[in-house]
Backbone as a ProteinNet text record, in pm:
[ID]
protein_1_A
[PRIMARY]
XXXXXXXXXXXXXXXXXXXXXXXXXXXXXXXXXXXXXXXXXXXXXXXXXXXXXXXXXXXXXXXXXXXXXXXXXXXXXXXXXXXXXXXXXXXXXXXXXXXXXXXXXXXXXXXXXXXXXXXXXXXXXXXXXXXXXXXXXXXXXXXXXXXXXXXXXXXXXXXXXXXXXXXXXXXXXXXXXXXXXXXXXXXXXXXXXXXXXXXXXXXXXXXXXXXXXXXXXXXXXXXXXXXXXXXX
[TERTIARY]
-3813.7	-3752.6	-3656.8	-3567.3	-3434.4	-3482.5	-3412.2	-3454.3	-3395.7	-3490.4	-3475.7	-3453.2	-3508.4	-3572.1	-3700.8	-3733.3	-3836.7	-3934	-4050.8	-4082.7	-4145.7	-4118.9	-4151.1	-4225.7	-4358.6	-4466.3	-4423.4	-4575.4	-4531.4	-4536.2	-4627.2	-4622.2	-4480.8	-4407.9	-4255.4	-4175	-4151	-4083.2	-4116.6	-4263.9	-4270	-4212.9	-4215.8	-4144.5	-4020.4	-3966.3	-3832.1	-3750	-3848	-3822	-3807.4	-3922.8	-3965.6	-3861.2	-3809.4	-3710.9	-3554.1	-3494	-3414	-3416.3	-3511.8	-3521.3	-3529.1	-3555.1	-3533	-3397.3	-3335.8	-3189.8	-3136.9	-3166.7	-3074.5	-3056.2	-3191.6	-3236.2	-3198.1	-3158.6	-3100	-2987.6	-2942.5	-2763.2	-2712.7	-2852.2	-2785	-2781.1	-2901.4	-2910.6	-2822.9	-2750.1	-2631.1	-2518.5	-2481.6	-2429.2	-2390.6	-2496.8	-2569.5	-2568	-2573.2	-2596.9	-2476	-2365.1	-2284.3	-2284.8	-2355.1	-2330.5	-2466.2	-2550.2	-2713.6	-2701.9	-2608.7	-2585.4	-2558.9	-2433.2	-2390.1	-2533.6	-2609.7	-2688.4	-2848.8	-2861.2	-2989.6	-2942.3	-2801.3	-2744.6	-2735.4	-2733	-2737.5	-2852.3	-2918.7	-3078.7	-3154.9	-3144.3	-3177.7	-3113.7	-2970.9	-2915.2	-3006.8	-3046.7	-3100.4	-3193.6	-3286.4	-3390	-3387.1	-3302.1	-3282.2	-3218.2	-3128.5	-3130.3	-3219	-3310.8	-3481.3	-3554.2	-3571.1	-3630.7	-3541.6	-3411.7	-3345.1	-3415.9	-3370	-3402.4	-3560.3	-3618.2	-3761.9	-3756.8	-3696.4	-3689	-3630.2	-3478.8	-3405.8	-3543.2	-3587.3	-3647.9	-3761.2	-3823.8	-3935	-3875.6	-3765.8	-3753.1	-3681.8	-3597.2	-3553.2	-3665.7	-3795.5	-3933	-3955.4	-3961.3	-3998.1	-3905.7	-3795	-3730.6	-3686.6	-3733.4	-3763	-3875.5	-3980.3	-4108.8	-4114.8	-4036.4	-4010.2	-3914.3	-3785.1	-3733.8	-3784.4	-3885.6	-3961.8	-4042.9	-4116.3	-4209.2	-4100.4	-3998.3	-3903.8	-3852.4	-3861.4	-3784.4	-3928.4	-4057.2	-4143	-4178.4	-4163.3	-4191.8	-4121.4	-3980	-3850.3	-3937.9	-3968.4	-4046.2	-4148	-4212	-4289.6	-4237	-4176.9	-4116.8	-4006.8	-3925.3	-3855.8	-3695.4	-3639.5	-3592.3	-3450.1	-3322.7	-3194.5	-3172.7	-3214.8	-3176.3	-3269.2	-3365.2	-3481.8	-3435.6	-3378.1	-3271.5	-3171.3	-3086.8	-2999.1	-2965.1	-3095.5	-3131.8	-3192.8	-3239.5	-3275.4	-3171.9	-3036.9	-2946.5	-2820.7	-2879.9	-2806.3	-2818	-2959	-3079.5	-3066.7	-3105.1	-3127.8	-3015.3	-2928.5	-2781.8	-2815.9	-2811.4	-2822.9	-2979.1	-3010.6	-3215.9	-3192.3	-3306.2	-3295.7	-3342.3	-3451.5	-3433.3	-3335.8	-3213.1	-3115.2	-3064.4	-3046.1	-2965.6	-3038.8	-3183.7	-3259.9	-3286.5	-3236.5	-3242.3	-3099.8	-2966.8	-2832.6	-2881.9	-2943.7	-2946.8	-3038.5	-3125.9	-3181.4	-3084.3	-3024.4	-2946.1	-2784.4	-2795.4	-2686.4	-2748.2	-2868.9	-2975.7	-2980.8	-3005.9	-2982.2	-2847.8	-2773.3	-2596.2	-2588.5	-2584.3	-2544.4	-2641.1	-2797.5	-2866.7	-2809.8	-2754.6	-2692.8	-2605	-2476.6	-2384.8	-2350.6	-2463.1	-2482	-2522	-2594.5	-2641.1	-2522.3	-2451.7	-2317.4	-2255.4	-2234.1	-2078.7	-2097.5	-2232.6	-2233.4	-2267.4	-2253.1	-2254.8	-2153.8	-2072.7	-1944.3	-1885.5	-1811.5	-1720.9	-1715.4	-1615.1	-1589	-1681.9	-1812	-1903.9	-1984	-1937.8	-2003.1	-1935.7	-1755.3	-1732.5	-1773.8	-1702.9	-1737.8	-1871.6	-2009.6	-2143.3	-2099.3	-2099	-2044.6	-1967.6	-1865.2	-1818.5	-1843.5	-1937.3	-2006.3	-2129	-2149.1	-2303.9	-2180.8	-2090.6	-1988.8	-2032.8	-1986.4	-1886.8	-2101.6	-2183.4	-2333.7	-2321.1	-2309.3	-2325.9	-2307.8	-2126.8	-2054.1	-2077.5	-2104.1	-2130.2	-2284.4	-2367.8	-2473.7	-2440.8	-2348.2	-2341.6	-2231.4	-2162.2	-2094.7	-2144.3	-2260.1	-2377.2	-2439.8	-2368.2	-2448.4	-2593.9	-2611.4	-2788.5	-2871.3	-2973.7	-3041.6	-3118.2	-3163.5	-3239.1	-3225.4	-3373.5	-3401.2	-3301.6	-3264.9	-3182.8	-3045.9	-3022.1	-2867	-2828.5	-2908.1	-2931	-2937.8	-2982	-2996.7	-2882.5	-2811.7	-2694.9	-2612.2	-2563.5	-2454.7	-2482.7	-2587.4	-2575.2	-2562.6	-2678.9	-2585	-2471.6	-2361.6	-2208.6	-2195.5	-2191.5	-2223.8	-2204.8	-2305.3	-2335.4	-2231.6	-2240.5	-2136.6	-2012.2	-1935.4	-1793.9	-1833.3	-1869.5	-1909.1	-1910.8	-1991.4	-2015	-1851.5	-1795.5	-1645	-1529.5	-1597.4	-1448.5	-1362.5	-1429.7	-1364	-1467.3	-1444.8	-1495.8	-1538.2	-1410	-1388	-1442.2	-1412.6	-1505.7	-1623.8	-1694.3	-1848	-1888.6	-1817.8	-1871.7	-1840.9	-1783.5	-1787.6	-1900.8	-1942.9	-2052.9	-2186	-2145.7	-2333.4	-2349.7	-2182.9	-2258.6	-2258.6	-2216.3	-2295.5	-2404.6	-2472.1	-2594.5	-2644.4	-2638.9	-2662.6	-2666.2	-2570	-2561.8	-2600.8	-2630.7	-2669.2	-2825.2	-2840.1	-3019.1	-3065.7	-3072.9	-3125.1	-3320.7	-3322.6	-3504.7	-3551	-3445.2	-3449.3	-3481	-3547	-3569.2	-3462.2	-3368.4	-3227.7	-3133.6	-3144.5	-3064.7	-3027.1	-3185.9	-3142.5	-3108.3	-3114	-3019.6	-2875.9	-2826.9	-2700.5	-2655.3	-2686.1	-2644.8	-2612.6	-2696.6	-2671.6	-2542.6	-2522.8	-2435.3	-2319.7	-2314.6	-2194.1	-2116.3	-2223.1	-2171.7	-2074.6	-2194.2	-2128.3	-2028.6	-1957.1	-1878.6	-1757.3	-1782.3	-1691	-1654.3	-1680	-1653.5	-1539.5	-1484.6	-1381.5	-1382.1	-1490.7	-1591.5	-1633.9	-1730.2	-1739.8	-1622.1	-1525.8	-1467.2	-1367.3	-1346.3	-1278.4	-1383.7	-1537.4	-1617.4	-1601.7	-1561.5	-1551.2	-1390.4	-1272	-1180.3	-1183.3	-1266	-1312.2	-1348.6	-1446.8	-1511.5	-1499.6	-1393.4	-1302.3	-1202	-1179	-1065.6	-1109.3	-1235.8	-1333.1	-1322.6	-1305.3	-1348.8	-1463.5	-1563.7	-1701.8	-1717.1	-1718.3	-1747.9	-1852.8	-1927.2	-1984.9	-1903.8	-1998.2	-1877.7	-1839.3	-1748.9	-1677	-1783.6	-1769.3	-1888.3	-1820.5	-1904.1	-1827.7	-1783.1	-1701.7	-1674.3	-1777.6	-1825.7	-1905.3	-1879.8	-1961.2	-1891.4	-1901.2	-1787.5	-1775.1	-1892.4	-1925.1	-1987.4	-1942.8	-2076.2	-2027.5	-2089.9	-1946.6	-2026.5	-2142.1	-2220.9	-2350.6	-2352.1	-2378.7	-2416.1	-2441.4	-2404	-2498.7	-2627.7	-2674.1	-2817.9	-2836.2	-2910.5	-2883	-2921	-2859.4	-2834.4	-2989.7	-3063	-3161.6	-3191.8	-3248.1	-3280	-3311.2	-3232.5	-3246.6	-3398.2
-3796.2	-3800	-3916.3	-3883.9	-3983.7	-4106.6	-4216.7	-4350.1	-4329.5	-4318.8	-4299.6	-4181.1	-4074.7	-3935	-3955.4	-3868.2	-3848.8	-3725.8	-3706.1	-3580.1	-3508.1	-3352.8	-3303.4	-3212	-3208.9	-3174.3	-3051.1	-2936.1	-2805.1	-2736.7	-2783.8	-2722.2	-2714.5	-2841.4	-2859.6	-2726.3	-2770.7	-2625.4	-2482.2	-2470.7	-2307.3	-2346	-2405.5	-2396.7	-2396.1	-2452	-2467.4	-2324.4	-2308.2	-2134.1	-2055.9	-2016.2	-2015.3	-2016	-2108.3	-2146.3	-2100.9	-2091.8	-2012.3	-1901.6	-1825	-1689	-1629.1	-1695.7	-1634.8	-1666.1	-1731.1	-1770.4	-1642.5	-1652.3	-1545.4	-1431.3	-1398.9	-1224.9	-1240.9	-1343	-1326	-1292.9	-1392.6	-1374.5	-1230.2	-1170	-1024.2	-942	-920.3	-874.9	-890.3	-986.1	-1046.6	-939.4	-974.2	-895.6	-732.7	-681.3	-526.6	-475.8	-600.8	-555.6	-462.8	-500	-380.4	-247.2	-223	-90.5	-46.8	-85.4	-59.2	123	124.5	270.8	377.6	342.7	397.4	433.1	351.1	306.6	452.1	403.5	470.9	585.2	658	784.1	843.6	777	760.3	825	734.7	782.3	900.9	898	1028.1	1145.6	1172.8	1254.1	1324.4	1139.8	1232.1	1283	1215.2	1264.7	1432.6	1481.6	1610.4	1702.6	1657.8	1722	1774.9	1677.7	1685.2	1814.2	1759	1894.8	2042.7	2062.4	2168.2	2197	2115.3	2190.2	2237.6	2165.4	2238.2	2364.4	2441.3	2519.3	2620.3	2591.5	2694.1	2717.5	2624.5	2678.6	2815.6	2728.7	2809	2950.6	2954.7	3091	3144.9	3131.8	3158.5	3226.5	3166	3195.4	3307.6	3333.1	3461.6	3542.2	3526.8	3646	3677.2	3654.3	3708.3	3769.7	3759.6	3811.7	3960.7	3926.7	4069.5	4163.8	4107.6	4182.4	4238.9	4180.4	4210	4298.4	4347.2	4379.8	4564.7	4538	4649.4	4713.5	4605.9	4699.4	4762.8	4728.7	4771.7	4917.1	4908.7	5033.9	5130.5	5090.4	5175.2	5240.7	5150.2	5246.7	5366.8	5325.4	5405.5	5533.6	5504.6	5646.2	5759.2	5632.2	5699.5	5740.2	5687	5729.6	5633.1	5687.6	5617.2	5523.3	5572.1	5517.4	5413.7	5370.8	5238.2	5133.4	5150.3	5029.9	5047.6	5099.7	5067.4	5012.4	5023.3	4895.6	4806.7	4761.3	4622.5	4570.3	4592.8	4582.7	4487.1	4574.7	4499.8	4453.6	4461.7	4344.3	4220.7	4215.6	4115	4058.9	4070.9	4013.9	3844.2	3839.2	3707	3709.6	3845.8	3818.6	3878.9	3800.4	3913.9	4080.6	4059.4	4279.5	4327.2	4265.1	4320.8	4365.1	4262.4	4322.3	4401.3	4377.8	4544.9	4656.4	4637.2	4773.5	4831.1	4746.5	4819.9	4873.9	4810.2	4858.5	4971	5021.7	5153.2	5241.3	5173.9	5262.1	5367.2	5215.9	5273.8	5354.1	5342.1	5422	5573.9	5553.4	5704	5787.7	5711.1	5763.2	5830.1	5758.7	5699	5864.2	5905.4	6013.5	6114.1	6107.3	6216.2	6282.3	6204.8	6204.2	6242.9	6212.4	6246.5	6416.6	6406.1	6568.7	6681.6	6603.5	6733.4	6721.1	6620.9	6675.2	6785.2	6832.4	6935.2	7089.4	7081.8	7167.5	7158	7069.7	7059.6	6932.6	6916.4	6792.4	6693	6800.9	6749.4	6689.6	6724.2	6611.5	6513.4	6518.3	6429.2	6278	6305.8	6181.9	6068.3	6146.7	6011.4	5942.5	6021.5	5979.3	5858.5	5920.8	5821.3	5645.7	5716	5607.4	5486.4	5593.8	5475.6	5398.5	5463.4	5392.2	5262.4	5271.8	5134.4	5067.9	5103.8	4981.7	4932.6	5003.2	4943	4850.8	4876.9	4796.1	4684.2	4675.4	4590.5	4461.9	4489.5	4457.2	4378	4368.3	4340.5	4237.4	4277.5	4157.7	4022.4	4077.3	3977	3900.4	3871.9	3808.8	3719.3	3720	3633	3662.3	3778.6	3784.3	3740.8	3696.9	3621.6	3785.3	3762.1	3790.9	3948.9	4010.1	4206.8	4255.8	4175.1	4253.1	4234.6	4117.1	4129.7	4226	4227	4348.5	4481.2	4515.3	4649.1	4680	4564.9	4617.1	4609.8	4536.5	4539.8	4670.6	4717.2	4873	4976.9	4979.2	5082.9	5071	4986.9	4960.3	5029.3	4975.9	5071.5	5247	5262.3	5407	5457	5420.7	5456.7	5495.9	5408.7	5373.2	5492.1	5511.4	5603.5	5729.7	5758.6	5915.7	5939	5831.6	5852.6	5925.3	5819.4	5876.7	5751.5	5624.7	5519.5	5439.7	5449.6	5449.6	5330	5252.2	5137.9	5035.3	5033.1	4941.2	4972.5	5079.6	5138.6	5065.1	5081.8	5023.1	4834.7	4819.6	4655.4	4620	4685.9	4674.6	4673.3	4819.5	4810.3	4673.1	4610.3	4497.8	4367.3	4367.5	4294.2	4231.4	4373	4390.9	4344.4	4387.6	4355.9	4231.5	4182.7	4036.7	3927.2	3989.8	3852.9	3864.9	3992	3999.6	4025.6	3963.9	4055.5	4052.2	3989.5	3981.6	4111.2	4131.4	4231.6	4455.7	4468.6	4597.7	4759.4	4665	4740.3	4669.8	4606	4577.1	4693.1	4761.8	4788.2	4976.1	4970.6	5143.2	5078.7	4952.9	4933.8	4941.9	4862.8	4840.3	4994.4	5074.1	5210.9	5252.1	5290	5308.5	5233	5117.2	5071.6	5114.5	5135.5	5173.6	5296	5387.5	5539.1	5542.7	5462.8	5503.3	5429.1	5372.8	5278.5	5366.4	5497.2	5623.9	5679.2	5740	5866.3	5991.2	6015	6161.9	6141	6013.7	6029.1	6056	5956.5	5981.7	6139.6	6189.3	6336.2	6386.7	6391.5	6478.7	6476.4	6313	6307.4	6346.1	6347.5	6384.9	6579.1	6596.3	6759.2	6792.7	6731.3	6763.4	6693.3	6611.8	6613.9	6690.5	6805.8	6858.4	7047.5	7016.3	7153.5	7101.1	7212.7	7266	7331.1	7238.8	7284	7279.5	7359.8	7389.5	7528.7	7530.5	7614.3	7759.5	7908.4	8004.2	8049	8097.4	8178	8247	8260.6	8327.7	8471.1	8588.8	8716.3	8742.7	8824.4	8843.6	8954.3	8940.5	9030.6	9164.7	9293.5	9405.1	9488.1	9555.4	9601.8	9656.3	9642.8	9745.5	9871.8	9970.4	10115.6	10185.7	10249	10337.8	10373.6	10350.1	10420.9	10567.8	10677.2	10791.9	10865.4	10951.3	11061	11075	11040	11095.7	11244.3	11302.1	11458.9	11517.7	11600.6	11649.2	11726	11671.1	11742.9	11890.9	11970.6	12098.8	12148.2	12228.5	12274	12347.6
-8602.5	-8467.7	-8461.4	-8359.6	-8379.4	-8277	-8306.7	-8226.6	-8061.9	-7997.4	-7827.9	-7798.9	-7935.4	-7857.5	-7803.2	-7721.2	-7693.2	-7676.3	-7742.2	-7766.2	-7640.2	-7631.6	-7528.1	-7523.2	-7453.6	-7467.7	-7477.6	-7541.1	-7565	-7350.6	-7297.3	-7181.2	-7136.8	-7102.6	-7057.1	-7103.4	-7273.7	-7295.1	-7248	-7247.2	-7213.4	-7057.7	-7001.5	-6842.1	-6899.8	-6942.6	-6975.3	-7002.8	-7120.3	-7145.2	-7038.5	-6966.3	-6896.7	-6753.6	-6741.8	-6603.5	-6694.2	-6799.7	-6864.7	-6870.3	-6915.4	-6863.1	-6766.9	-6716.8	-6525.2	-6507.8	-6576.9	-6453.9	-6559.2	-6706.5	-6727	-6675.7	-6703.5	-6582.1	-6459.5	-6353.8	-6230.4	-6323.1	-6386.4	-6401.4	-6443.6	-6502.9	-6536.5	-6459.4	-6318.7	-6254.8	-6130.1	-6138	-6033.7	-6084.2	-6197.8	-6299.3	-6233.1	-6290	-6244.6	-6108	-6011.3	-5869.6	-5811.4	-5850	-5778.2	-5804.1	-5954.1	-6006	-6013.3	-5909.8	-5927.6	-5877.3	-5771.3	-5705.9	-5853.9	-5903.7	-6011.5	-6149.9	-6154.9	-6297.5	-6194.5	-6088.7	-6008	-5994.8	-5964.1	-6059	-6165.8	-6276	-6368.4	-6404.2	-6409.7	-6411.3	-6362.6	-6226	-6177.9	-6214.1	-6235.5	-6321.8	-6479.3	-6537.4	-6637.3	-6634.1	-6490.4	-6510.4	-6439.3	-6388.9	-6308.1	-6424.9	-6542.9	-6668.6	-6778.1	-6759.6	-6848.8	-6748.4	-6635.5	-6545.8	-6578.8	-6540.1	-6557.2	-6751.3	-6795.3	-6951.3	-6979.5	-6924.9	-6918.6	-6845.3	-6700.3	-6669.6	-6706.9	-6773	-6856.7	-6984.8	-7058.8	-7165.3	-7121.3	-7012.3	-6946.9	-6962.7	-6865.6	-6786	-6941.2	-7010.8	-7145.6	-7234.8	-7247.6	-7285.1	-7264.8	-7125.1	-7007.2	-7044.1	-7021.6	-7048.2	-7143.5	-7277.2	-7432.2	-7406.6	-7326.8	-7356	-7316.3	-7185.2	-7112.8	-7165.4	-7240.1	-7329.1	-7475.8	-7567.2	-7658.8	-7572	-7454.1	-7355.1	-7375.1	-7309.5	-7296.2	-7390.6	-7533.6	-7653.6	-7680.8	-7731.8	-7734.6	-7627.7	-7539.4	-7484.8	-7478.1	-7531.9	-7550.2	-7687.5	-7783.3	-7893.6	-7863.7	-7771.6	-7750.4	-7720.3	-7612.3	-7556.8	-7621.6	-7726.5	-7793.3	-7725.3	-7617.9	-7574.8	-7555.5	-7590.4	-7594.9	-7460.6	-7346.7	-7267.8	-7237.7	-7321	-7297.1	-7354.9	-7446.9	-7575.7	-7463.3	-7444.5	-7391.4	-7257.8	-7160	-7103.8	-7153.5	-7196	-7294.3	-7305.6	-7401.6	-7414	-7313.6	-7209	-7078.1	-6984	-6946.1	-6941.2	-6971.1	-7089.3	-7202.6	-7263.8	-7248.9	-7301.6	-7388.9	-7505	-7589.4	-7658	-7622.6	-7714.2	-7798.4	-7924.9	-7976.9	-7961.6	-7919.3	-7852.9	-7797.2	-7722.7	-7694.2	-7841.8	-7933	-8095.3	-8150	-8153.9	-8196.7	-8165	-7986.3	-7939.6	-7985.1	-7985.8	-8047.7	-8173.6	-8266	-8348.7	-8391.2	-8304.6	-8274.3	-8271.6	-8145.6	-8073.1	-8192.1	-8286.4	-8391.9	-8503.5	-8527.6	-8630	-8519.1	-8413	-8379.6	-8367.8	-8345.2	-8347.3	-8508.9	-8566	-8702.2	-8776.7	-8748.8	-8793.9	-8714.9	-8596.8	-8543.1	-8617.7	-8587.5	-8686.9	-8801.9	-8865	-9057.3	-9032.6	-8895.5	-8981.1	-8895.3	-8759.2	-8759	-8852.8	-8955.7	-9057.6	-9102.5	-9117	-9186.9	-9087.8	-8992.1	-8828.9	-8747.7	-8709.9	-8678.4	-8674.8	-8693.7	-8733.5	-8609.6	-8552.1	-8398.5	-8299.6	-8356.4	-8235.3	-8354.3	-8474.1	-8585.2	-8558.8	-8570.1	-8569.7	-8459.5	-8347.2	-8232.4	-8237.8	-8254.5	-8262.4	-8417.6	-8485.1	-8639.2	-8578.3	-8484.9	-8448.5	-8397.5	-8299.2	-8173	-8263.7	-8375.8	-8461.9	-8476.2	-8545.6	-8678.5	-8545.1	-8438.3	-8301.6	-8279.8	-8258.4	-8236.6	-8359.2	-8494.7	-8597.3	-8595.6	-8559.8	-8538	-8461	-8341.7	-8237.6	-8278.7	-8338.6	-8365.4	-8463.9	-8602.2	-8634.1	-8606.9	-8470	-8414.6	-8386.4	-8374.3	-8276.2	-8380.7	-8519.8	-8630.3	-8649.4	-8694.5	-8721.8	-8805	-8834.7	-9016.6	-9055.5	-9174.2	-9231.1	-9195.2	-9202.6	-9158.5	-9088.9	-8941.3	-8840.3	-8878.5	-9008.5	-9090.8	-9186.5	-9228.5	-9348.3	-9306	-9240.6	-9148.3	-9080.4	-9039.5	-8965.2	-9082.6	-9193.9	-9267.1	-9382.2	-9375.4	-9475.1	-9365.9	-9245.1	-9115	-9110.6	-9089.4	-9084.5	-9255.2	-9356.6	-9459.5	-9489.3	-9430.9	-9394.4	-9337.8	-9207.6	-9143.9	-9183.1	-9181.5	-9268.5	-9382.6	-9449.8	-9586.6	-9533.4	-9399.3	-9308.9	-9266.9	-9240.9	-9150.3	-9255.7	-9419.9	-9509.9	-9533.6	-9497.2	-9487.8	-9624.4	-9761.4	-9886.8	-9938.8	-9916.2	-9963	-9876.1	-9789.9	-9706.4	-9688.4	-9711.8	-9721.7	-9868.7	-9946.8	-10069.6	-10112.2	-9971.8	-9968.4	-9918.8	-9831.1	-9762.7	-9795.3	-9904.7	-9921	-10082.6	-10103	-10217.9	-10142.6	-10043.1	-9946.6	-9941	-9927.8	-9896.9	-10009.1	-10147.4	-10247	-10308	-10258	-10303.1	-10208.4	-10103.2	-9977.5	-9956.2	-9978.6	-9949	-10076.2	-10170.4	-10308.2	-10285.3	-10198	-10205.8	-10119.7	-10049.8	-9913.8	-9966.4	-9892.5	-9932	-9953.6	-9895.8	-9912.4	-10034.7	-10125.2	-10202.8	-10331	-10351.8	-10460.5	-10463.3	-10316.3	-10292.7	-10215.8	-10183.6	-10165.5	-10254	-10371.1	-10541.4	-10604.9	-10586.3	-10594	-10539.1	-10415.5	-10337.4	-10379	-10349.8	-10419.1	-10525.8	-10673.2	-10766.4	-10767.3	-10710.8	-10640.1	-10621.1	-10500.6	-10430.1	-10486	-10620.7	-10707.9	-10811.6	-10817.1	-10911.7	-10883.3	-10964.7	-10926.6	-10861.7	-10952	-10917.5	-10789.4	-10761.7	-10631.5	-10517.2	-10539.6	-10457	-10426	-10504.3	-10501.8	-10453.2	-10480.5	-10384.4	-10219.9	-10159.5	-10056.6	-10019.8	-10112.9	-10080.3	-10050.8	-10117.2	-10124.3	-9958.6	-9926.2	-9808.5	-9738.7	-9705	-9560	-9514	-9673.6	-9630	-9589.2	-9580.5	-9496.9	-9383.2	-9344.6	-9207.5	-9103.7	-9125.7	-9086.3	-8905.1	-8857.2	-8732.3	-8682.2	-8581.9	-8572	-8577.3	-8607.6	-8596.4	-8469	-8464.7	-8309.2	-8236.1	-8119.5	-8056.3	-8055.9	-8098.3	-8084.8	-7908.3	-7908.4	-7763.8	-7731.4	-7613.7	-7591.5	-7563.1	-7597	-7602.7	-7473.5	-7413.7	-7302.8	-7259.7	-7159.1	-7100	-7097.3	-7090.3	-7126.3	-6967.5	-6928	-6759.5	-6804.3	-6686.9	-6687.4	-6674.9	-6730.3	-6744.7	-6600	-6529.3	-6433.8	-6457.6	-6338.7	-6389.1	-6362.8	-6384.8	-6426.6	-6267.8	-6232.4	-6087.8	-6084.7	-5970.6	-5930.2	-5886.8	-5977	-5949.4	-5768.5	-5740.3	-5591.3	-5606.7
[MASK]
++++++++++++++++++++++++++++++++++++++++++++++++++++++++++++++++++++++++++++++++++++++++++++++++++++++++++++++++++++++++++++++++++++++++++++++++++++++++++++++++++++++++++++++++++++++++++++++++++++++++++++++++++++++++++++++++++++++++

C-alpha cells in the first residue's frame, strides 16, 4: 500500500458498489424513460404474436384433422365430388393434394379406357387428369404424393400422344425415387417409349378413328292394318 493510502474496509466497498449501481440503473432508466411507452409496446406486441402463433398453429392442427377426416370419408364413399370438396375446403393441406390426386387417378382411368370407345370424350378427361397432376406438383410435394403425381403426369402425357415428355417423366421417376415402388415400371416405360417401334405404334393409333358406331335411323313405322270388318 502506498504512503497515505488508506485501506478501505470490505463493508465500505460493497456500499460503494452498492451506491454505484444504483446510480447507474437510475441513469439507465432515466435514459429509457421516454421510450418506456414505445419498449411496453414492444413487448406486448410480442407477447400478442406468441399468442396469435399458438392459435394459428392450434386452429392449422384442426383443420388438417378435419381435412384428413373428409379425404378419408371421400374414400369411403368413393365419390368425385368428396375430393373435390376437400380440395376447396382445405386449400394448402395436404388432403387437399391427395384428394387432386384421386381426383386425377380417376380422370386419368377414365380416359385410358375411352381411347379405345371414343376419342372425343377420352381426351378432355386425359386432360383435366395432366392439369390435376400438374397442379399437385406445383405445390412442391416429398416423397409417395411426388412420385405418384410425376408418373400420373407421365401417364397422362403418354394417353394424350405427347411421347417425349411422357418418357421424361417416367425417368424422373426413375431417377428421383429409385427406393420408391414406381421406379422400376417408370424405367420400363421410359425405355419403351425411347423406341422406334414404339413410337410408330402410337403414330399408328392416333391416326384411327375410334368413336362409337352411328345409331341406325330408326325404321318407319308401318300403317297399322284394318282390322277385319265384323261379320253382320
Amino acid at each position: 500500500m502506498r504512503e497515505g493510502q488508506r485501506s478501505v474496509p470490505i463493508e465500505e466497498l460493497d456500499e460503494i458498489g452498492g451506491n454505484a449501481l444504483a446510480e447507474n440503473l437510475f441513469a439507465i432508466g432515466e435514459r429509457l424513460r421516454p421510450h418506456a411507452n414505445a419498449i411496453l409496446l414492444a413487448a406486448a406486441g410480442g407477447v400478442l404474436a406468441a399468442a396469435a402463433w399458438v392459435l394459428v398453429s392450434a386452429q392449422s392442427t384442426a383443420t388438417t384433422a378435419q381435412a384428413w377426416d373428409a379425404f378419408l370419408a371421400g374414400l369411403s364413399s368413393g365419390q368425385p365430388q368428396a375430393f373435390d370438396e376437400v380440395a376447396r375446403r382445405y386449400p394448402g393441406t395436404p388432403a387437399a393434394d391427395w384428394s387432386r390426386l384421386v381426383l386425377a387417378d380417376m380422370a386419368l382411368i377414365e380416359g385410358s379406357e375411352q381411347l379405345f370407345v371414343n376419342r372425343d370424350n377420352a381426351v378432355p378427361r386425359l386432360r383435366a387428369a395432366a392439369e390435376l397432376y400438374a397442379t399437385v406438383l406445383a405445390n412442391k410435394p416429398r416423397e409417395m404424393l411426388a412420385e405418384r403425381a410425376t408418373f400420373g403426369l407421365a401417364k397422362a402425357r403418354e394417353s394424350l400422344g405427347q411421347l417425349e415428355e411422357a418418357r421424361r417423366g417416367y425417368a424422373a421417376v426413375a431417377d428421383e425415387f429409385t427406393a420408391g415402388a414406381l421406379a422400376g415400371l417408370a424405367r420400363r416405360h421410359s425405355e419403351e417409349l425411347g423406341r422406334e417401334q414404339t413410337r410408330q405404334w402410337y403414330d399408328w393409333f392416333a391416326a384411327q378413328k375410334i368413336a362409337p358406331p352411328e345409331a341406325k335411323p330408326a325404321a318407319e313405322a308401318k300403317p297399322a292394318e284394318p282390322s277385319a270388318k265384323p261379320q253382320e
